[in-house]
PAKE-635363 format. One record per residue: residue number from 1; z, y negated, x negated of N, C-alpha, C, O in turn. Coordinates in Angstrom, 1 decimal. Example, Ala and Ser with C-alpha at 12.3 -4.5 7.8 and 13.67 -1.06 7.14 Angstrom:
<nodes>
@i 1&nZ 7.8&nY 5.7&nX -13.2&caZ 7.8&caY 4.5&caX -12.3&cZ 7.8&cY 3.3&cX -13.2&oZ 8.5&oY 3.3&oX -14.2 $
@i 2&nZ 7.1&nY 2.2&nX -12.8&caZ 7.1&caY 1.1&caX -13.7&cZ 7.9&cY 0.0&cX -12.9&oZ 8.0&oY -1.1&oX -13.4 $
</nodes>
This chain:
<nodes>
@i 1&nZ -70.3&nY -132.9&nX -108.3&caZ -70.1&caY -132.4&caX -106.9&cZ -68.7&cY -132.2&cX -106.6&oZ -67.8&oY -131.6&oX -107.2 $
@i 2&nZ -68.5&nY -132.8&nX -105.6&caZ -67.0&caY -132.2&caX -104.9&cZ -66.4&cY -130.9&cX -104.3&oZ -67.1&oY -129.9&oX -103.9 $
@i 3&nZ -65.1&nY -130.8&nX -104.3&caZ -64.9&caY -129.7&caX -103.7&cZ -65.6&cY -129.1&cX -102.4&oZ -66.1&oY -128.0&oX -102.0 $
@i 4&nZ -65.4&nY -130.2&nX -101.9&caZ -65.6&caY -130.5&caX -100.2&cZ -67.6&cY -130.5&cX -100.0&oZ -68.3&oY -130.2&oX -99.0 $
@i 5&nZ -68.0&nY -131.0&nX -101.2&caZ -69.5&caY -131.1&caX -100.8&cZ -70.2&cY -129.1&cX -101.4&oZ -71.3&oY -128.6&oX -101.3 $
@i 6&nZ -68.9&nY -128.8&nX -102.0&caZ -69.0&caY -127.3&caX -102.5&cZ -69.1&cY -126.7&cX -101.2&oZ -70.2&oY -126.6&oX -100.8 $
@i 7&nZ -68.1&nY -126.4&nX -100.5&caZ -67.9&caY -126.1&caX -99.0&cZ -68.6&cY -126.1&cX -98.4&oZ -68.8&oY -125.1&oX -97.7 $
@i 8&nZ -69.5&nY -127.5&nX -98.3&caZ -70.6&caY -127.5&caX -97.2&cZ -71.6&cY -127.2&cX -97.8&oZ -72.7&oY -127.7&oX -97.4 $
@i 9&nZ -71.7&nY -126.5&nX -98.7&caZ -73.3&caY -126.5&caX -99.4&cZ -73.1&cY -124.6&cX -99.3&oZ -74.1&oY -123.9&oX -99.1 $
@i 10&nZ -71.9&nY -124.0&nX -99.4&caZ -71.8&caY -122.6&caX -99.6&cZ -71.9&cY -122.3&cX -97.8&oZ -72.6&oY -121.5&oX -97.2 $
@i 11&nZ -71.1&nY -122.9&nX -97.5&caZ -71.4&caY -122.9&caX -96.3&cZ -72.8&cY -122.9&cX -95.3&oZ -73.2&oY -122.0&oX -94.5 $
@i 12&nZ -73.5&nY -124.1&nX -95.6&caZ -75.2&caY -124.3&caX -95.0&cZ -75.7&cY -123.0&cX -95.3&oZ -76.2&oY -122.2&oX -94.6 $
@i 13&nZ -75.5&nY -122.9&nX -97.0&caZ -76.4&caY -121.7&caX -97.6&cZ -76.1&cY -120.3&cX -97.0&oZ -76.9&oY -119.4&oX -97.3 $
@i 14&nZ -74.7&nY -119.9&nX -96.1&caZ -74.7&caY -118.9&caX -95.6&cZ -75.3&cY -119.0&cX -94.2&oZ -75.4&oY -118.0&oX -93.5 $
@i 15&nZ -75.8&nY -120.4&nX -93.5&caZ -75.9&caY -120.5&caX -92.6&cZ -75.1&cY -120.2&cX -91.6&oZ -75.4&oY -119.4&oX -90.7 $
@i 16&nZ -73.6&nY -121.0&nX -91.9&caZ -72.6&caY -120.7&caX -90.6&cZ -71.9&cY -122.0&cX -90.3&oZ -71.6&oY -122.7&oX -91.3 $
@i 17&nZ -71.8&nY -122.3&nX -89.5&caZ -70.6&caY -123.4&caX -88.5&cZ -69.6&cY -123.9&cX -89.3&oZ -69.2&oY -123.5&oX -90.4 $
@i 18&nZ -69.3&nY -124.7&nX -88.8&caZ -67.8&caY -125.1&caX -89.4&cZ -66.5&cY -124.3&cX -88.6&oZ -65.4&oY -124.0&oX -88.9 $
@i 19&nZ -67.4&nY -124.2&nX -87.2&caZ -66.1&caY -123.6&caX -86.2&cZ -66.1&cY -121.9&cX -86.7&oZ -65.1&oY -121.2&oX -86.5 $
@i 20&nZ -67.2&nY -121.5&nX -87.3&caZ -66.9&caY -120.5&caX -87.4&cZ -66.5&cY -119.6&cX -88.9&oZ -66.2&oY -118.4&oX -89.1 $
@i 21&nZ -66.6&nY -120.9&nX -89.8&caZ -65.8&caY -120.4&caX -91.2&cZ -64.8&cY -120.3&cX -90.6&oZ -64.4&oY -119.2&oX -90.4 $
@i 22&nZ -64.2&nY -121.3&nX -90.0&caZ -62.8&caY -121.6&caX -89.5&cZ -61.8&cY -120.6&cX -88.9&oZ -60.6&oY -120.5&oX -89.0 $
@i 23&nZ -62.9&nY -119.9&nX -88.2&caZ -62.4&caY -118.9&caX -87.7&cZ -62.5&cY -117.6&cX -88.7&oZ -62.0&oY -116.6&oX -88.2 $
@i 24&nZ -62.9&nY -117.4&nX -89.7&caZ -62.6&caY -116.6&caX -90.8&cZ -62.1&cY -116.8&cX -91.7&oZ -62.2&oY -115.9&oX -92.6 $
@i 25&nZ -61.6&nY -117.8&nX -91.9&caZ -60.5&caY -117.7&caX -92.6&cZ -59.1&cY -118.4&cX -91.9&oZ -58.0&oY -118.6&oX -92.5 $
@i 26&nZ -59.4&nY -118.6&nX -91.1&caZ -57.8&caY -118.7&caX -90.2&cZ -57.5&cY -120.3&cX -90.2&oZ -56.4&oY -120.6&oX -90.1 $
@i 27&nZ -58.6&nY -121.2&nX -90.2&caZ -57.7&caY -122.2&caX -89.9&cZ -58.6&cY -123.5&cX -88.6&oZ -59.5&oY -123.1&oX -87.9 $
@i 28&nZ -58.2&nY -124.7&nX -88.7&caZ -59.0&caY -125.0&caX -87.4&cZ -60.4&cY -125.7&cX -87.8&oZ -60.5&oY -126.1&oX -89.0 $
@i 29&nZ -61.3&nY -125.9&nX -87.2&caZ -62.6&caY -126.4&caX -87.3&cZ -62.3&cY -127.8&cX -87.8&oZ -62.8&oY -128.0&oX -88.9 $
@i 30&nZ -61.6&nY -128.8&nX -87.5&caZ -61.0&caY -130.2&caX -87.8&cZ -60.8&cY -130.0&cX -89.3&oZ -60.6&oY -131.0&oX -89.9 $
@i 31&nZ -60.6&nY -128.9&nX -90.1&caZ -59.7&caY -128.7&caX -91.5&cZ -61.0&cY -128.4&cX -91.7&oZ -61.5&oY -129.5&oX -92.1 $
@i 32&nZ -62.0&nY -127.4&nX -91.6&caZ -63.2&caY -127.5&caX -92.4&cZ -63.4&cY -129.0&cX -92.7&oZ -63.0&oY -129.4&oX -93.8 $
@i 33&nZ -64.1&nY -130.2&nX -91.7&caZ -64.7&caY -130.9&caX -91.5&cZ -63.8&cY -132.0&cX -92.4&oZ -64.3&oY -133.1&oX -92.8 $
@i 34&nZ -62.3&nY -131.6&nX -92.7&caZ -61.8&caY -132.8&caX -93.3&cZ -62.4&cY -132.3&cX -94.9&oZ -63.3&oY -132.9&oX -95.5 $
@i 35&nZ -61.7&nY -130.9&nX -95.5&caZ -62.2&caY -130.3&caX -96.8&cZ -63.4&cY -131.1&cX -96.9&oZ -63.4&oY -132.1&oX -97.6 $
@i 36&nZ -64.5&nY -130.9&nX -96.1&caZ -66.2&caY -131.1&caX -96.7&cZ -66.1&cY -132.6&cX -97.0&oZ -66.7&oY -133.0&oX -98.0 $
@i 37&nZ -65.4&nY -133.4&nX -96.2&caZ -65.0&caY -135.0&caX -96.1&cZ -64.4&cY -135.2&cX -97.5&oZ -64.2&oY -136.4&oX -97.8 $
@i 38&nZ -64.0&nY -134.6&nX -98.2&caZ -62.3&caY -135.2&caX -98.6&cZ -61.4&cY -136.0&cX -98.3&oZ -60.9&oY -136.9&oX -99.0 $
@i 39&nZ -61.0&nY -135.5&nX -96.7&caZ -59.7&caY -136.2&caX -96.2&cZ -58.6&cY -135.4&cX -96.2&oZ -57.5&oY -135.8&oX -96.0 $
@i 40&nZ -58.8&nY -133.9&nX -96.5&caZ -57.7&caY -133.2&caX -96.8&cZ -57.3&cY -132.2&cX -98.2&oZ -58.1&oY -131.6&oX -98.9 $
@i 41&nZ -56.3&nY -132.4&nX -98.3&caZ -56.4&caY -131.7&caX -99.9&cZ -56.2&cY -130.0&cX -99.3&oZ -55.8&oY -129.8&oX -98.1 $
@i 42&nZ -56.5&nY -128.9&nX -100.0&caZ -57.1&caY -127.9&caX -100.1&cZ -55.4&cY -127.1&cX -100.1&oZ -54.7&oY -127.6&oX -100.9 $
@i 43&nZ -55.0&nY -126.3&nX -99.5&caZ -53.9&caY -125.3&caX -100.4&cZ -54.5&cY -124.4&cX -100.8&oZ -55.6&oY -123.9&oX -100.4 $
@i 44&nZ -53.6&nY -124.1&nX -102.0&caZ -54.0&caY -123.0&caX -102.7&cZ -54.7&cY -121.7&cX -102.1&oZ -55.9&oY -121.4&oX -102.4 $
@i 45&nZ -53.8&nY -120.7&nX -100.9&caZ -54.2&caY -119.8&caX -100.1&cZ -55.3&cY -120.1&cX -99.7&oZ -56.0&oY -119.1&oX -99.5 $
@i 46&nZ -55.8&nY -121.5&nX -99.3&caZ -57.0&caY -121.4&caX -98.6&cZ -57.5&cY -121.5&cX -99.5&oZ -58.3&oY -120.6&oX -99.2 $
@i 47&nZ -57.8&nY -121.9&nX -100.6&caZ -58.8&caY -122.3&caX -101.7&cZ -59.4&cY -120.9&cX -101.5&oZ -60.4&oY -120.7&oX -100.8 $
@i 48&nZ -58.6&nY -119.9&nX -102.2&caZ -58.3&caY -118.5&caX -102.2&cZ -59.0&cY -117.4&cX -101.1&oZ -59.6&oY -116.4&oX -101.3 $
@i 49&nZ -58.8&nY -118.2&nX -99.8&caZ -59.2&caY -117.2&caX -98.6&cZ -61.2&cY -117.8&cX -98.8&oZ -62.1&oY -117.0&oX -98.7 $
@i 50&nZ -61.4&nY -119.4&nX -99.1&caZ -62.4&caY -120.2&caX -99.0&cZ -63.6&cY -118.7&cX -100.5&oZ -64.6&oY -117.9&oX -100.5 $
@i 51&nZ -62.7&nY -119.1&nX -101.5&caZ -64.0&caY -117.8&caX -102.7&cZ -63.6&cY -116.8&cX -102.0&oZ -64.6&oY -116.1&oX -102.1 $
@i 52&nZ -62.8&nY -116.2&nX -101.4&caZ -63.2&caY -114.8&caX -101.4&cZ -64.1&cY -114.7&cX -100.0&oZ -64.9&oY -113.7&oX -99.9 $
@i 53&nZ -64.0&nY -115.5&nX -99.3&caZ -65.3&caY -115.4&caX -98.2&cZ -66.3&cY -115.9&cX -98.8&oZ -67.3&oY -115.5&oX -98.1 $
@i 54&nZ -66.8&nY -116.6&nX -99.9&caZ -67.8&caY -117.3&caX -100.0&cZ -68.8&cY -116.0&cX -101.4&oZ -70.0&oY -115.9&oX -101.8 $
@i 55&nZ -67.4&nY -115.2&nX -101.9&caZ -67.4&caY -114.7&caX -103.0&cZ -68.0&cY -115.3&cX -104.5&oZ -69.1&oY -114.9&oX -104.9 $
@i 56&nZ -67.3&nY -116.1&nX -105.2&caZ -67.2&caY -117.0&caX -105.9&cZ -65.7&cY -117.3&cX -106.2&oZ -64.7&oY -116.9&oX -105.5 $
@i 57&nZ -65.7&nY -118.1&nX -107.3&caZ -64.4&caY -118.2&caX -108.0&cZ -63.7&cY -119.3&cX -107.1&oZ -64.3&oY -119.8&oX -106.2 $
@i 58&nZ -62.3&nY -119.5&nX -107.7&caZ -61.6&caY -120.6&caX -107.2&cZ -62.3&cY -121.8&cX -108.5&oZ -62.6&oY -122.9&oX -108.3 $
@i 59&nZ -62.5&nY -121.3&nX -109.5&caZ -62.9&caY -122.4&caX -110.5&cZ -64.2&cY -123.0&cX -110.0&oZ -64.3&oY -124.2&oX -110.1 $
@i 60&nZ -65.0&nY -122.3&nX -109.5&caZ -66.3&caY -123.0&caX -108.9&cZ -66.2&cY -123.8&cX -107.8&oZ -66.7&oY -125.0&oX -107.9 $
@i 61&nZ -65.4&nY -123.3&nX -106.7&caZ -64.9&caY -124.1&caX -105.7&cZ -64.2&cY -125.8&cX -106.5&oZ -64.6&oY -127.0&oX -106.2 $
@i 62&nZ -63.1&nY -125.3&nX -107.5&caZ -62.7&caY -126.5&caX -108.3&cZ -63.3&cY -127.4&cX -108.7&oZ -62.9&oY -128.5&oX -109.0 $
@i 63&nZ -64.6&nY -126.8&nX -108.9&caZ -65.7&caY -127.5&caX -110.0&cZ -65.3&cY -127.5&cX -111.6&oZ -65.5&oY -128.4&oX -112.4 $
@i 64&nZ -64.8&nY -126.5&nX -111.8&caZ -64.7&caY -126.2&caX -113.1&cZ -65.7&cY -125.4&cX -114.1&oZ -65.7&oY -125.3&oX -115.3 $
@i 65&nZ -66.5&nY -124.7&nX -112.8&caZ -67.5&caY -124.4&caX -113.6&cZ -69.2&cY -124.9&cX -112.8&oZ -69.3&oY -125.1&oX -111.6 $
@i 66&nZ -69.9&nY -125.0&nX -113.4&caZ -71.3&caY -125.8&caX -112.5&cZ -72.0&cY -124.6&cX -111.8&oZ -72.6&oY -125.0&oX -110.8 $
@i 67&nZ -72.2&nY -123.4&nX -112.0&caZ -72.9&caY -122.6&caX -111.1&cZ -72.3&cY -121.6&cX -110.8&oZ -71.2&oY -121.3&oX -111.2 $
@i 68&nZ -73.3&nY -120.7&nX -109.7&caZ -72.5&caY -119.8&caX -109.0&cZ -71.9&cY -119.1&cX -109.8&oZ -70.6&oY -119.1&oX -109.8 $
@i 69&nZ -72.7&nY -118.1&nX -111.0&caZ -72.5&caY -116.8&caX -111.6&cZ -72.2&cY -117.6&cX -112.9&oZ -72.8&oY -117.3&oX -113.9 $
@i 70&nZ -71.1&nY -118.6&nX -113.0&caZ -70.7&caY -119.5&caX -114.2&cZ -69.4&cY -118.2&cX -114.6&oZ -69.0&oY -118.0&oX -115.7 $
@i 71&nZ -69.0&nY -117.6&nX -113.3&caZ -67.9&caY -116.9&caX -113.7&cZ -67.9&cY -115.6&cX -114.6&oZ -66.8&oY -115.2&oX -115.0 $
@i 72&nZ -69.3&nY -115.0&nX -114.7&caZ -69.2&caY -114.1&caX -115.0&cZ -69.9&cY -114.3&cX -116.8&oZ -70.8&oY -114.8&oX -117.4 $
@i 73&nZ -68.3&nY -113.3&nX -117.1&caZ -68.4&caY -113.6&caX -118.6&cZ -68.6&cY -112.2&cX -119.2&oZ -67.5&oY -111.5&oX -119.2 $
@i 74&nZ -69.6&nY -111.6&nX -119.8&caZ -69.4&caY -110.5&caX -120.9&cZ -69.1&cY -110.8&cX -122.8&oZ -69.7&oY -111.5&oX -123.6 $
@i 75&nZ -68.4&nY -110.2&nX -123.1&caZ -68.1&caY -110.0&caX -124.1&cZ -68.6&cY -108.8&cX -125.1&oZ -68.9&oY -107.6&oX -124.7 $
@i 76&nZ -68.6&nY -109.2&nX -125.9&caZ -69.0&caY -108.0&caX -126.9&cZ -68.6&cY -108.1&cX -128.4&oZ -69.3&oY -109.0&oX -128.9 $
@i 77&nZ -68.0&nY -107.6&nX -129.0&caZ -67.6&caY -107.1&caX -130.8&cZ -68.8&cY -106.9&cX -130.9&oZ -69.4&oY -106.1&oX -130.2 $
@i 78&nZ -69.2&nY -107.9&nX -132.6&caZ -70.4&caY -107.1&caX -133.0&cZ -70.2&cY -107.3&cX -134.0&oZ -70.0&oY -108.4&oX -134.5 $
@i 79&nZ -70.2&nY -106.1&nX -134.8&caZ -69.6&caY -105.6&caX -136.1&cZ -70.5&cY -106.6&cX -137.2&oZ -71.7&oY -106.8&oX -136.9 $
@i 80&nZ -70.3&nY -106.9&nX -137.9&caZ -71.2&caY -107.3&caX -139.1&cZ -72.5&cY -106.9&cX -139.7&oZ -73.4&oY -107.6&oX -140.1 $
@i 81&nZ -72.4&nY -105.3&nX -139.9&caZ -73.2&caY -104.5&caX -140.3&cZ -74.1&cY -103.9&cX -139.5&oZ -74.7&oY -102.9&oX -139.8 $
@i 82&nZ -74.2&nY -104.6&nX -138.2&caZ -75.3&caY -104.2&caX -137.3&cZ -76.4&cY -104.9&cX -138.1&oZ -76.4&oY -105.7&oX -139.0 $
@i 83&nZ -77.6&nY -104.1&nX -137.4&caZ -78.9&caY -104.6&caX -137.7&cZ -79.1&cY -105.8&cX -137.0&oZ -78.3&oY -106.2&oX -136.2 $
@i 84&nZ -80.4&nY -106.5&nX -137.2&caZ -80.8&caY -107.0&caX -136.4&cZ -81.1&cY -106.3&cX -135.3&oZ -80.5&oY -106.6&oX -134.2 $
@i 85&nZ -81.7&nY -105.8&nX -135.4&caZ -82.6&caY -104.7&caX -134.3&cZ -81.3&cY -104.0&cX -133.1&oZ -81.6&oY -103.6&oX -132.0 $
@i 86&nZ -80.1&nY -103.9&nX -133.7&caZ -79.0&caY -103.3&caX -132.9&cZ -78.9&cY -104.3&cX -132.0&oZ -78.7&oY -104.1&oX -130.8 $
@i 87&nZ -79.0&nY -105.4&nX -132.7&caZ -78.1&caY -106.9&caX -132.3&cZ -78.9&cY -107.6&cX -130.9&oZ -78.3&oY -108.2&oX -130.0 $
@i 88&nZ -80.5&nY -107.1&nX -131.1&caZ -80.9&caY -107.6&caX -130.3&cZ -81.1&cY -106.5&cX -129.0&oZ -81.4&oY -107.0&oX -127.9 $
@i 89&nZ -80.9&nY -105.0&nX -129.1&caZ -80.7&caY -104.0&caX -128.7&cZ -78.8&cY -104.6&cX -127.2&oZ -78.5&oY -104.9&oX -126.1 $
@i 90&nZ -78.5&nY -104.5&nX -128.0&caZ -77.0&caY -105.1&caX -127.4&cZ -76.8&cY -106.4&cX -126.5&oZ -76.0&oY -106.7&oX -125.7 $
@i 91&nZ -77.9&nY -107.3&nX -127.0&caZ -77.8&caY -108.4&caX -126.0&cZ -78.5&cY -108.5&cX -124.8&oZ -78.2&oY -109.2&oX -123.8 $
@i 92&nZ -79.8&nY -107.5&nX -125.0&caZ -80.8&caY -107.1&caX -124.1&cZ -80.2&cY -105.9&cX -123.1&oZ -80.8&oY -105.9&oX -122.0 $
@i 93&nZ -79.2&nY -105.0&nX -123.2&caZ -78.0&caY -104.8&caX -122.4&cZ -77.2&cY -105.5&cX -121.7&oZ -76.7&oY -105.1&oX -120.6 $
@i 94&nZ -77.0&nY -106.5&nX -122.2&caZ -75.7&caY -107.3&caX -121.8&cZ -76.6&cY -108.2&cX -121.2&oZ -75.9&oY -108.7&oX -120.3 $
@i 95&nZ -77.7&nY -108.8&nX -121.2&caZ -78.6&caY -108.9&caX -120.0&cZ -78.8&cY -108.2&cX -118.8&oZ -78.8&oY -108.6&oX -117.6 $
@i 96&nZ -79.1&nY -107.4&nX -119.2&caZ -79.1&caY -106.2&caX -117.9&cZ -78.3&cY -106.0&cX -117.2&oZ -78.5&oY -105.8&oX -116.0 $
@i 97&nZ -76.9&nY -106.3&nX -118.0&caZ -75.6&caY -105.9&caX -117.0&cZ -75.5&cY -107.4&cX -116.0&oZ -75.3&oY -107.3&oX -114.8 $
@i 98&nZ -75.6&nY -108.4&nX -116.6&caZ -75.4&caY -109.7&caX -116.0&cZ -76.5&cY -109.3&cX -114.7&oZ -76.0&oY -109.2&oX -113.6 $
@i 99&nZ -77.9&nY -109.2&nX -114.9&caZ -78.7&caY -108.9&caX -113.9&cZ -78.2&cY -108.2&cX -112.4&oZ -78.2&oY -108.7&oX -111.2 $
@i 100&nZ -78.0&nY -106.8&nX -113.2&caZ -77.8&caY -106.0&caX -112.0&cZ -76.5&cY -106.3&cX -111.7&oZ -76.4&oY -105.6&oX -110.6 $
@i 101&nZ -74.7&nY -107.2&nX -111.9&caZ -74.1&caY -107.6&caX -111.7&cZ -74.3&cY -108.7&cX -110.4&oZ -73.6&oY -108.9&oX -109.4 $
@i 102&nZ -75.7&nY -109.3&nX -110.7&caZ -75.9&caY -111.0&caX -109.9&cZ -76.8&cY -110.1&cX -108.6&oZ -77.1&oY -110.7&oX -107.5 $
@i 103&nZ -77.1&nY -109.0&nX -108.8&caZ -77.8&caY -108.4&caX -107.5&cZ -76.9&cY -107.8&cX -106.5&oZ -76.9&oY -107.9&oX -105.3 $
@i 104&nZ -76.1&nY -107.1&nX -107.4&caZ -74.9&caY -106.3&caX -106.3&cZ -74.7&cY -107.5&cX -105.8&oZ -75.0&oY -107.8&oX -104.7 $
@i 105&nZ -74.0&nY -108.5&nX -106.6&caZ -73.3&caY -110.0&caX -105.5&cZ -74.4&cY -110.5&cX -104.2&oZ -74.3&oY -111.1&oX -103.1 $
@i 106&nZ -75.3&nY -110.1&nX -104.6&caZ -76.6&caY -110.8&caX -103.6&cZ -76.4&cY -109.8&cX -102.5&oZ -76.1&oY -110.3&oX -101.4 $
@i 107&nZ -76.5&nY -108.2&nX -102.7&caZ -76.3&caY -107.3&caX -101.9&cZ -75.2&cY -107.7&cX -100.8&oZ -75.4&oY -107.9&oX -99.6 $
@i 108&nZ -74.2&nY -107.7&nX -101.4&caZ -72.9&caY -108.1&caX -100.9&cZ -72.8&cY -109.3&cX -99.8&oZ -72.3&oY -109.3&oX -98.7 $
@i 109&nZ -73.6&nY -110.4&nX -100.4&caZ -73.7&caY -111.4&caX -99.6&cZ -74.2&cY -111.3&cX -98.4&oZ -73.6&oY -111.6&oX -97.4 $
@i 110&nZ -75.7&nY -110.6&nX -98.7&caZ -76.6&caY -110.3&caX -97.6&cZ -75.7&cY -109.6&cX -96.5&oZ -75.6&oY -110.1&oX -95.4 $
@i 111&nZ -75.1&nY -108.3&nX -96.9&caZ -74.5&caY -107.5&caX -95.6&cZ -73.5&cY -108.5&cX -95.0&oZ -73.4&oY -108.6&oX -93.8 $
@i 112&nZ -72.7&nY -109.3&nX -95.8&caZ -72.0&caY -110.0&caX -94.9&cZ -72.3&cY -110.9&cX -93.8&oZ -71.5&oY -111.3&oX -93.0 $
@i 113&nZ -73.5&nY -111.3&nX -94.0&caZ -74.4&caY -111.8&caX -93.2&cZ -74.8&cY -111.1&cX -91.9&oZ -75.0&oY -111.8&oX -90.9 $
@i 114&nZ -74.8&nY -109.8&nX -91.9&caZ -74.8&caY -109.2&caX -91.2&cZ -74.0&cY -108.8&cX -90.0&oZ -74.3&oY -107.9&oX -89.3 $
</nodes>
């Protein structure tokens, strides 16, 4: 997928205009329509203004990563001498967190909708 076919897909999925991203993030309706095309190459600032309205990475927008929540990375040290039982204790956490992480983003989305 393309940048530009990224654009119009985050776009549809918020159900908004081209004239009216345009107008939230500051630039003209003709520049959406080239981005979604690939007739114009992207500046950085806009890349930039483009995830934080869409709230998503610039790497997603890039296509560097394939899905939405590709961005979100937890980490964890796990000692050697854990149990199993710890081990699966800690990942069943770190599920949780990813969970209730991808809900607030939903939250988030929805009011902006609003």
């Amino acid at each position: 997928m393309t940048k530009g076919q990224r654009i119009a897909n985050l776009r549809k999925n918020k159900k908004i205009s081209q004239s009216n991203l345009a107008k939230a993030i500051h630039v003209s309706p003709s520049t959406i329509g080239m981005w979604e095309t690939e007739q114009r190459a992207i500046k950085d600032n806009d890349l930039v203004s483009l995830a934080n309205f869409f709230d998503v990475t610039t790497d997603y927008l890039l296509g560097r990563v394939d899905g939405l929540h590709d961005d979100l990375v937890i980490a964890a040290h796990m000692d050697d001498n854990l149990t199993e039982q710890q081990i699966e204790e800690i990942n069943k956490f770190i599920e949780f967190q990813k969970q209730e992480y991808i809900k607030d983003r939903d939250k988030k989305n929805e009011l902006k909708k609003d």
